[in-house]
C-alpha positions, 0 to 999 in steps of 0.5 A: 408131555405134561402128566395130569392128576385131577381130585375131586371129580364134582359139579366144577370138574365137568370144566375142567376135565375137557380142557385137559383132554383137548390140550395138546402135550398134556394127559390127564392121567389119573382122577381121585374121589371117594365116590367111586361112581363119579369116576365111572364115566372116565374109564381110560383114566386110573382111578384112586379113592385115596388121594395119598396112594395117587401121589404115591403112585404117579409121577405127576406134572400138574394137580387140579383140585377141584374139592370142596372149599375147607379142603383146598390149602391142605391138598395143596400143600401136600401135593406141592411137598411132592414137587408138583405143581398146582391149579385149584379152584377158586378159592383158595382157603376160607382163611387169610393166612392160608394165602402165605402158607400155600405160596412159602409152600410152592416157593420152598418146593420150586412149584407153581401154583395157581387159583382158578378165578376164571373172570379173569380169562372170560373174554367179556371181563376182560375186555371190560379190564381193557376199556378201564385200563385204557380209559376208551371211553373216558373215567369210570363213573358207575358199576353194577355187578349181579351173580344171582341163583338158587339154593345148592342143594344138590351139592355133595353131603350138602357141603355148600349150604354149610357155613364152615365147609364153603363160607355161603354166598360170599366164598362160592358166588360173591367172591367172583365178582370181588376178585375181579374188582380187586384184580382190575381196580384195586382195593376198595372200602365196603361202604354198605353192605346188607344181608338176609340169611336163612338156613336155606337161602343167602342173599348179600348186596354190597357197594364198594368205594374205590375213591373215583367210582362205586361199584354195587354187587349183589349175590344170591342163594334163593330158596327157589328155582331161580335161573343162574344170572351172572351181569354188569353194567359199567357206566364211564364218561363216554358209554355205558358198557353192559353184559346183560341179558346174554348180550355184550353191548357198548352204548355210546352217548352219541345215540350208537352202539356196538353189539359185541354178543355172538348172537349179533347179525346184520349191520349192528356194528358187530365186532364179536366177541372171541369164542373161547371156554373160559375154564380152558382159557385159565388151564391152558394159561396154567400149564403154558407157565408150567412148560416154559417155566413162566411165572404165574403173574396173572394172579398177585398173593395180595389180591387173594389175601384183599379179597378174602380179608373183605369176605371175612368181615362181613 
């Protein structure tokens, strides 16, 4: 039985905790956060405000942390020195040479350790890795990829609205949609980029040149109550392959298209895609490696030091 710690228990924490509670052979059995009050509602869990005393305390398996960006490596680091391995969120520091200090650590100290980039286990991504991989439907031509929402007010002490502490829209929004580039089409070169930021809003429009194919992303903080919008569109010699609008759909040049979308019904030509949580999808991968003593190959160092030397020039 795999013993779990998890510290920080905010926004992204509401993911994690129900996959670990659904993993058969796995416990989460202690959470950690300075407020009391949001560990209230786990009762059956011990609770500890002092991340020291909870390393000190249990004979833990796996360490989630699911902090505040700026405190990611550092937690890290100290968990690992105790000989227990490590899933975090993404990313993984604000800063490139982070990368290598948290690896040598996990390598020194005989853990793994992972960064929880979940587009890599979202089914409509990786199918979308699986047609370029494959070239399905011929070269990629084309893409679009948009990660749009409002102002983060809500978050603790207004740590997300601070440059310092979360890097804005490139480190907490942008940074989805540029590890899944590098982890599926390698590195690219930022052909232009433009920005618009304001003390309570970012707004950031990119398009990179990976040789063959330009892809453009745009990610945003609106200073208003705009809805969460995470798309692509993808354009290849033989279809156009789009996840807009809450639906996965393959349009074909021969007029016909494939409804990949839960919601489809009747004879669409329908092939859905699998119901899966994709924050349960990269824990249980996680703690897979972790039980049978499997590499974490799914993520590469370099990708996580190529996407953030990107993020840290522009």
């Amino acid at each position: 039985m795999l013993k779990i710690g998890l510290v920080g228990v905010g926004g992204i924490s509401g993911a994690h905790i129900p996959a670990w509670e659904a993993m058969e052979g796995a416990e989460l059995v202690a959470i950690c956060d300075i407020r009391t009050e949001r560990m209230e509602k786990y009762p059956e869990k011990r609770h500890y405000t002092d991340f020291e005393e909870m390393l000190n305390n249990e004979e833990l398996d796996i360490l989630d942390i699911c902090l505040p960006t700026y405190l990611h490596a550092d937690f890290a680091v100290k968990a690992m020195e105790k000989g227990i391995n490590v899933i975090c969120e993404k990313p993984i520091s604000l800063k490139e040479e982070d990368v290598e200090r948290v690896y040598s650590t996990a390598e020194k100290n005989n853990v793994k350790f992972m960064v929880a980039h979940v587009l890599r286990f979202w089914p409509e991504y990786e199918l979308l890795k699986e047609i370029y991989d494959t070239k399905k439907y011929g070269k990629l031509l084309s893409g679009t990829m948009i990660r749009l929402g409002g102002y983060p007010k809500w978050s603790w002490d207004g740590w997300m609205m601070d440059e310092k502490r979360s890097g804005l829209v490139p480190f907490d929004l942008h940074i989805h949609d540029l590890d899944f580039m590098v982890y599926t089409f390698g590195e690219p070169k930022v052909k232009y980029q433009y920005r618009s930021k304001l003390p309570k809003q970012d707004f950031i429009s990119l398009s990179y040149d990976f040789g063959d194919f330009t892809i453009n992303a745009e990610s945003s903080w609106y200073a208003t109550c705009y809805p969460f919008t995470a798309e692509f569109r993808f354009q290849f010699e033989d279809a156009v392959v789009s996840n807009e609008n809450g639906k996965m759909v393959i349009y074909l040049k021969d007029d016909k298209k494939i409804d990949l979308s839960q919601e489809a019904e009747g004879d669409t030509g329908s092939i859905n895609l699998p119901k899966s949580d994709a924050y349960a999808n990269e824990i249980n991968y996680f703690a897979d490696c972790v039980r049978n003593n499997k590499p974490v190959d799914k993520f590469k160092p370099s990708e996580l030091e190529c996407v953030l030397k990107i993020l840290n020039n522009l």
